[in-house]
C-alpha positions in Angstrom: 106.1 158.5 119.1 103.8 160.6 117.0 101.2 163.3 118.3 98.1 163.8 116.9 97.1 167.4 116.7 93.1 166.5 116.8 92.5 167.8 113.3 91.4 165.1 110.7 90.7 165.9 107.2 90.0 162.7 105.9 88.6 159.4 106.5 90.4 156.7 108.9 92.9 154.4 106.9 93.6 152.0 109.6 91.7 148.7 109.7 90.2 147.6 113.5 91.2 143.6 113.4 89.8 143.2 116.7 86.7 142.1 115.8 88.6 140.0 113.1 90.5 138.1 115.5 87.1 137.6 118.0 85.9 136.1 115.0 88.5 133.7 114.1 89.5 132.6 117.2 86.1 131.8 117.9 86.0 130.0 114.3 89.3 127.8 115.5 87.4 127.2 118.4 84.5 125.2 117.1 86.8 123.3 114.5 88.5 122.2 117.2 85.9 120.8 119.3 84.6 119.2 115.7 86.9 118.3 113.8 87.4 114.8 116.4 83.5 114.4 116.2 83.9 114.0 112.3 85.8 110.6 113.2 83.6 107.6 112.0 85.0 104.5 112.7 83.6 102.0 110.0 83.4 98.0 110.8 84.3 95.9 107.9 83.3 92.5 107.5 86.6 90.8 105.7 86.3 87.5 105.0 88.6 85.4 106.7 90.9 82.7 104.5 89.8 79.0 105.3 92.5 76.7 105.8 90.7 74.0 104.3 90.5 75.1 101.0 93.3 73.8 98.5 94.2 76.0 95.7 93.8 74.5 92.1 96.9 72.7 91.5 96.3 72.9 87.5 94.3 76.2 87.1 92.7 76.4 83.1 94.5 78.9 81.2 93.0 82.6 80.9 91.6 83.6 77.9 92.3 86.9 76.3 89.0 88.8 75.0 90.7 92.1 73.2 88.1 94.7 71.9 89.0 97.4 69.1 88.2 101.0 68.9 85.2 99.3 66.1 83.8 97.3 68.2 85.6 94.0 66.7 86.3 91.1 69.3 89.3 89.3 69.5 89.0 85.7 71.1 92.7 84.5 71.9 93.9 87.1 69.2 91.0 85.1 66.8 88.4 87.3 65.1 84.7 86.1 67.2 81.8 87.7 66.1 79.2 88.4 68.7 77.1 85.1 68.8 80.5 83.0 68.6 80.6 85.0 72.1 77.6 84.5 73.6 78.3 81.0 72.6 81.7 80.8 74.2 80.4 82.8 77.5 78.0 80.0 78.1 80.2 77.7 77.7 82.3 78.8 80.0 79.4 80.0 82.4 78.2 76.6 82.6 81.3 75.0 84.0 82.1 75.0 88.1 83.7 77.9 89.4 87.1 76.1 90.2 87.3 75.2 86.2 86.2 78.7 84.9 89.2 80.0 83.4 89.8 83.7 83.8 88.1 86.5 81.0 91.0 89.2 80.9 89.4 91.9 79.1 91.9 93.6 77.0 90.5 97.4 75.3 92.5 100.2 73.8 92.2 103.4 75.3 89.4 104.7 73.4 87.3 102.0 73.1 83.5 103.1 73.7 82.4 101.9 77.1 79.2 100.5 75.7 81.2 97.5 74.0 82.8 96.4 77.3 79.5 97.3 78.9 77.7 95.0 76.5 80.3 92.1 76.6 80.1 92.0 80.6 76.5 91.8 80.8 76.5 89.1 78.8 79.3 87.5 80.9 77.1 88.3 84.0 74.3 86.5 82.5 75.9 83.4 81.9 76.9 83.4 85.0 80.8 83.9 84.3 82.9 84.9 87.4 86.4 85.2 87.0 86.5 88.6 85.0 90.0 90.6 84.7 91.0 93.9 83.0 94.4 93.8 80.9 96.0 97.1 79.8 
C-alpha cells in the first residue's frame, strides 16, 4: 500500500472512468430496449403454384443474343445488325407467351451498359418476356 505524503507537483495522471462507465451502461441500456423495436416484420405476397397449369411439353428453343465490347450483335452466333433485331424482337413479341422462346443475353465483361440497355428496351417494347442473362 502506498502513502501519499500530500505534496503534488504536477498534474493528476489517472483517468476518472466513472463517468465513462455511467455513460456506457446507460448507452447499452437504450440499445437494449431498441434494438427488438428495430424488428419489422414484412408480409409478402408469393404467388401460389396452380395445379392446373401444365408445363410446355415441347418448350421453343432459346435463342442466344451475344453482344461485343463494339457494340456488334450476335443472333445465334450470326452477325444481326440492329433493325434485323428490332425485326426479330417483334417477331418474337408478337407470339403467345407459352411459344416465346427465351432471349439469353450473353455480354463480355466490359461491354457498355447502354448496348444491353438499348437491346432490352426494345425487347420491352415488343412486348418480349422471357429475358435471361448468360455469363
Amino acid at each position: 500500500m502506498a502513502f501519499s505524503t500530500g505534496q503534488r507537483s504536477g498534474p493528476l495522471s489517472e483517468i476518472n472512468v466513472t463517468p465513462l462507465v455511467d455513460v456506457m451502461l446507460v448507452l447499452l441500456i437504450i440499445f437494449m430496449i431498441t434494438a427488438p423495436l428495430l424488428q419489422h416484420n414484412i408480409t409478402i405476397d408469393l404467388p401460389q403454384p396452380n395445379p392446373n397449369v401444365q408445363p410446355p411439353t415441347n418448350p421453343p428453343t432459346p435463342i442466344s443474343l451475344s453482344i461485343k465490347e463494339d457494340g456488334s450483335m450476335y443472333w445465334n452466333d450470326q452477325p444481326i445488325s440492329d433493325l434485323e433485331l428490332q425485326a426479330q424482337l417483334a417477331v418474337i413479341g408478337a407470339k403467345p407467351l407459352d411459344q416465346q422462346p427465351e432471349l439469353h443475353i450473353k455480354a463480355t465483361d466490359i461491354t457498355q451498359y447502354d448496348y444491353i440497355a438499348r437491346v432490352m428496351a426494345q425487347a420491352k417494347r415488343d412486348n418480349v418476356q422471357k429475358i435471361g442473362f448468360e455469363k
